[in-house]
C-alpha positions in Angstrom: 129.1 98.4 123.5 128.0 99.0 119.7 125.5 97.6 118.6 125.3 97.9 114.7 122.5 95.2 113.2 118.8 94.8 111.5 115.6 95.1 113.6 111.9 95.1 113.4 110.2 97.9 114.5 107.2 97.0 117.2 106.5 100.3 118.2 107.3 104.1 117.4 106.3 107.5 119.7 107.8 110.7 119.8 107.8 112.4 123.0 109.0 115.5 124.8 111.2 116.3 127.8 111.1 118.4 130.3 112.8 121.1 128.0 110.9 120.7 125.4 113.3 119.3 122.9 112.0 115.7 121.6 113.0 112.4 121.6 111.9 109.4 120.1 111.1 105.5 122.3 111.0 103.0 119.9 110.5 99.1 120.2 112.7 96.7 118.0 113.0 93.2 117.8 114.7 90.3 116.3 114.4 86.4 116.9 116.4 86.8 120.1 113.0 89.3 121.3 112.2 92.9 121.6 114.4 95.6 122.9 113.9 99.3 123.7 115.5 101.7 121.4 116.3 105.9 122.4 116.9 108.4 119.7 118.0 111.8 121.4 119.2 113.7 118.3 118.5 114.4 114.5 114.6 113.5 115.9 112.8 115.2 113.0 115.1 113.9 110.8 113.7 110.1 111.6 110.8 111.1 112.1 109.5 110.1 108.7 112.5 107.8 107.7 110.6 104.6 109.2 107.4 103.2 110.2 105.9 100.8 112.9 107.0 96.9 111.2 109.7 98.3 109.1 113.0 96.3 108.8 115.6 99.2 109.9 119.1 98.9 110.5 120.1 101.0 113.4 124.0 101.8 114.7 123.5 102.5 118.2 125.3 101.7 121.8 123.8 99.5 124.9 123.3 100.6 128.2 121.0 99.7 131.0 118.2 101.6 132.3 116.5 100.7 134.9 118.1 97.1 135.0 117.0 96.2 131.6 118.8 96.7 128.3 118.0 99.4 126.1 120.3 100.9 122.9 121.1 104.5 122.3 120.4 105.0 118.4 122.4 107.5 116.6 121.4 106.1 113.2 118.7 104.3 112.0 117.5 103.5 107.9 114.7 101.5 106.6 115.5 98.4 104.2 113.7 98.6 101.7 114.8 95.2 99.4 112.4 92.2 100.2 113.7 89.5 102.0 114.1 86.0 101.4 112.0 83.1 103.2 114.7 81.9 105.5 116.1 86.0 105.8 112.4 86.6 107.5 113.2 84.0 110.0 115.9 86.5 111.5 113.1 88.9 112.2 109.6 86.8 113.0 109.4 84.6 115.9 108.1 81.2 114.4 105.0 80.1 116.5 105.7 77.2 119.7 103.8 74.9 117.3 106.3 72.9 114.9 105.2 74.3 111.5 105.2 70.3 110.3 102.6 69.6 112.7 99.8 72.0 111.7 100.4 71.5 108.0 99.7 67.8 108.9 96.4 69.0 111.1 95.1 71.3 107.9 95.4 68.4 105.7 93.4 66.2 108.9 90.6 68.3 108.3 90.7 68.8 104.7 90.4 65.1 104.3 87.8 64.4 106.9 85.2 67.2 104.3 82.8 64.6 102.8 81.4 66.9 100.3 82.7 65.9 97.2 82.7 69.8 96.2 83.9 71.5 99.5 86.5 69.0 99.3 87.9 69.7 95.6 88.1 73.6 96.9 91.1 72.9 98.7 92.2 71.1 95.8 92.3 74.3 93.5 93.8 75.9 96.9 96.9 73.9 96.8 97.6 74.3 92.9 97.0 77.8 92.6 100.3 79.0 92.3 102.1 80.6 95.5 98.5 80.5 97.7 99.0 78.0 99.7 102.9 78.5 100.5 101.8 82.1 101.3 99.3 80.5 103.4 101.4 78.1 105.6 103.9 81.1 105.5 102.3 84.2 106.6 101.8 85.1 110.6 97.5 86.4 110.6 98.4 89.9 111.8 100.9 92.6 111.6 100.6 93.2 115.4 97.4 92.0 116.6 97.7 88.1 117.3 99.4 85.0 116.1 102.2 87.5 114.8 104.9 84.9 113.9 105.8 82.7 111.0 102.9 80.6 110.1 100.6 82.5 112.4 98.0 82.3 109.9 97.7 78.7 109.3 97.9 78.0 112.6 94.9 80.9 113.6 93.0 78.9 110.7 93.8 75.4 111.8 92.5 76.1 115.8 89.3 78.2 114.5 88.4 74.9 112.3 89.1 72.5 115.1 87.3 74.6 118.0 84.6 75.2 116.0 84.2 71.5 114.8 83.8 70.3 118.1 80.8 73.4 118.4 79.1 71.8 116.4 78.7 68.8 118.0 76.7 70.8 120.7 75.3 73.6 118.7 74.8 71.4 115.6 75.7 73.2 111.5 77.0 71.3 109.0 80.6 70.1 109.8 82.0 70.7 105.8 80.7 74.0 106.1 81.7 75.0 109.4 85.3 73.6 108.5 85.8 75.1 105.1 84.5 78.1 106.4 87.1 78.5 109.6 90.1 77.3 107.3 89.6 79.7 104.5 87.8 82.8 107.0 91.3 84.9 106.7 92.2 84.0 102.7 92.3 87.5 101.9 95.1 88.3 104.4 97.4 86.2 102.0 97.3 89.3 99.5 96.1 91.9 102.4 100.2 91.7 103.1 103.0 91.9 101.7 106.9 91.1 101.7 108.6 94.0 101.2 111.5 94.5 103.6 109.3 92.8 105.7 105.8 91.7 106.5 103.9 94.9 105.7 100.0 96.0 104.2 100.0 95.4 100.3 98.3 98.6 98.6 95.0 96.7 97.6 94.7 95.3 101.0 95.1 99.1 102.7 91.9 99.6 99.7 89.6 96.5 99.6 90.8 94.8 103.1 91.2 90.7 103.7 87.8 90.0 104.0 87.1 91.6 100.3 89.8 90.4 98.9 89.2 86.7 100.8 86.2 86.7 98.6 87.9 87.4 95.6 90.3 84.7 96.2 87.7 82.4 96.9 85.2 82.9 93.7 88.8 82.1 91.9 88.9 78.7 93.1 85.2 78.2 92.7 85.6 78.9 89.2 88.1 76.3 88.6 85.5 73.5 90.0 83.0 72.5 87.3 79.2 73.0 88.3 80.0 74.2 91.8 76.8 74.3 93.6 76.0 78.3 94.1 74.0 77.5 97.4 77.3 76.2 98.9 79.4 79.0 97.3 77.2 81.7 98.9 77.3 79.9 102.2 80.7 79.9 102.5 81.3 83.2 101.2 79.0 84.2 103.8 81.0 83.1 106.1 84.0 85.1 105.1 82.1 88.0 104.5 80.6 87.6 108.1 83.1 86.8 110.1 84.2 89.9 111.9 80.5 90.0 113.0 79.4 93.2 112.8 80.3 96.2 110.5 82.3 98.6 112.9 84.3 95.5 112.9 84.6 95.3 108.8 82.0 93.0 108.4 79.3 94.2 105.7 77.0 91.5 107.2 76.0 90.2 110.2 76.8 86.1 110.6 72.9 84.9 109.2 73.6 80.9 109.6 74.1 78.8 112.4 77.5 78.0 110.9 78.6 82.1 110.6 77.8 82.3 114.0 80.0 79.8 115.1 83.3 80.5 113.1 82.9 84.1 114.1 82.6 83.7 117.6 85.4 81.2 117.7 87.4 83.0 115.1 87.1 86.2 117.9 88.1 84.0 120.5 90.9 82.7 119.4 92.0 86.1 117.9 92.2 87.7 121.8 93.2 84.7 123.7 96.4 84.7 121.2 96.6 88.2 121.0 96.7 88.8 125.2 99.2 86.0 125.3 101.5 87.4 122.6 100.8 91.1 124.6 101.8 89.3 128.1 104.9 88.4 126.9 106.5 91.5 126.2 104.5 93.7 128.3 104.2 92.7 131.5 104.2 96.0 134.6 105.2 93.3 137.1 104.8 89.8 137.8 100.9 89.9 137.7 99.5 92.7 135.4 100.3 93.9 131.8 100.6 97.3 130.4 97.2 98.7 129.3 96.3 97.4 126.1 95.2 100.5 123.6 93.4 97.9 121.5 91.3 95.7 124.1 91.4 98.8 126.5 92.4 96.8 129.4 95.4 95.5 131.8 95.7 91.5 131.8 96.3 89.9 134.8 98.2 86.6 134.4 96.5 83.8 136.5 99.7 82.1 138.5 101.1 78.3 137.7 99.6 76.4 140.9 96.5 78.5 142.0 93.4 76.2 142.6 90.5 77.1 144.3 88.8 75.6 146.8 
């Protein structure tokens, strides 16, 4: 059967055969999930046509291999005009949480902030023009975890409440520590870009979202008059610090009790999310995933109904 339609691309690799002549394995995935894609012919012609996350449209024919689906592509361009809000919906998976729901939890713990000044941050965040619907819209990675629709917000949102209830055995201050988890990532708001589809922005391949989460955030402390500079640099700390150490992009270390906290909670959440995501498109068999080139491990998913003794 032809199969002639738009796709993400998850994955690209070019191997050879046994006679030496290439051919191209390639993932692609829309909101129905992720099939596997061949290309046999014309490989060097591809080769450099598309990337990994690039909205292509493919022509191509199904078949099954194996006993699972898998199209034969004889043609395959990228799109390069941006898409539209609900066109992205075609192409991301929106997260299990309702969208609704974690908007109302963000504005939960915005309002609980007693600091009069931590408070009126979020404040200049909603009325600076296209942050926050950025915010709310974009998923936190490309392909690391919480890739979907409003994967970000929702990464923010369960940082800020795991790491609210840290502090109730590790102690911090909670404004700090909740401001800090929900504006950790800002950066990744102009570290992507829409254009076909979710993909780096130029300054974010250059400065990265943890410089450019600073950036953002020194503009909204400059719309707040007499913004205390020991809570700015705090905070800032945190976003700075939160990857930990500096093979990880951070160009400091986490040097408050309230750093330590968002970034071990902020790393936590990261993998759990990002194994789960991985489980669900790459399991070997019933138990064990695929190795995982990032993590550099297999996952072994822990069976509904096992209980120890």
């Amino acid at each position: 059967m032809d199969i002639n339609d738009f796709f993400v691309v998850t994955k690209k690799g070019t191997f050879l055969r046994k006679n030496n002549i290439k051919y191209m394995t390639i993932g692609l995935r829309d909101t129905t999930g992720v099939i596997e894609g061949k290309i046999w012919e014309r490989v060097d012609e591809f080769q450099d046509m598309f990337d990994k996350n690039d909205l292509v449209y493919v022509k191509s024919k199904s078949r099954f291999y194996q006993d699972k689906p898998q199209l034969n592509i004889t043609d395959i361009k990228r799109v390069e005009e941006p898409l539209t809000m609900d066109e992205l919906k075609a192409f991301f998976p929106e997260g299990q949480r309702a969208s609704k729901t974690v908007r109302e939890e963000f504005a939960e713990l915005v309002n609980s902030i007693q600091s009069p000044y931590i408070k009126s941050l979020f404040s200049a965040f909603t009325e600076q023009s296209g942050l926050a619907d950025k915010f709310y819209l974009y998923p936190a990675s490309i392909g690391v975890h919480h890739v979907y629709l409003g994967g970000l917000l929702e990464h923010s949102v369960s940082v800020a409440q795991m790491a609210k209830e840290a502090v109730r055995f590790c102690g911090g201050n909670l404004d700090i520590v909740i401001a800090g988890s929900l504006l950790h990532d800002i950066g990744k708001v102009d570290e992507m870009e829409i254009k076909g589809t979710f993909r780096y922005s130029d300054n974010g391949r250059l400065l990265g979202h943890i410089t450019l989460g600073v950036i953002i955030f020194d503009s909204l402390v400059k719309k707040i008059r007499d913004f205390p500079i020991q809570i700015s640099d705090i905070i800032k700390h945190i976003i700075i610090s939160h990857h930990g150490v500096e093979e990880w992009g951070s160009p400091r270390k986490p040097m408050t009790i309230e750093a330590l906290i968002v970034h071990y909670i902020d790393n936590l959440d990261a993998k759990v999310a990002g194994v789960k995501e991985y489980m669900m498109e790459n399991m070997e068999d019933g138990t064990w995933t695929t190795f995982h080139r990032l993590y550099e491990s297999r996952f072994y998913k822990t069976q509904e109904g096992v209980y120890g003794d």
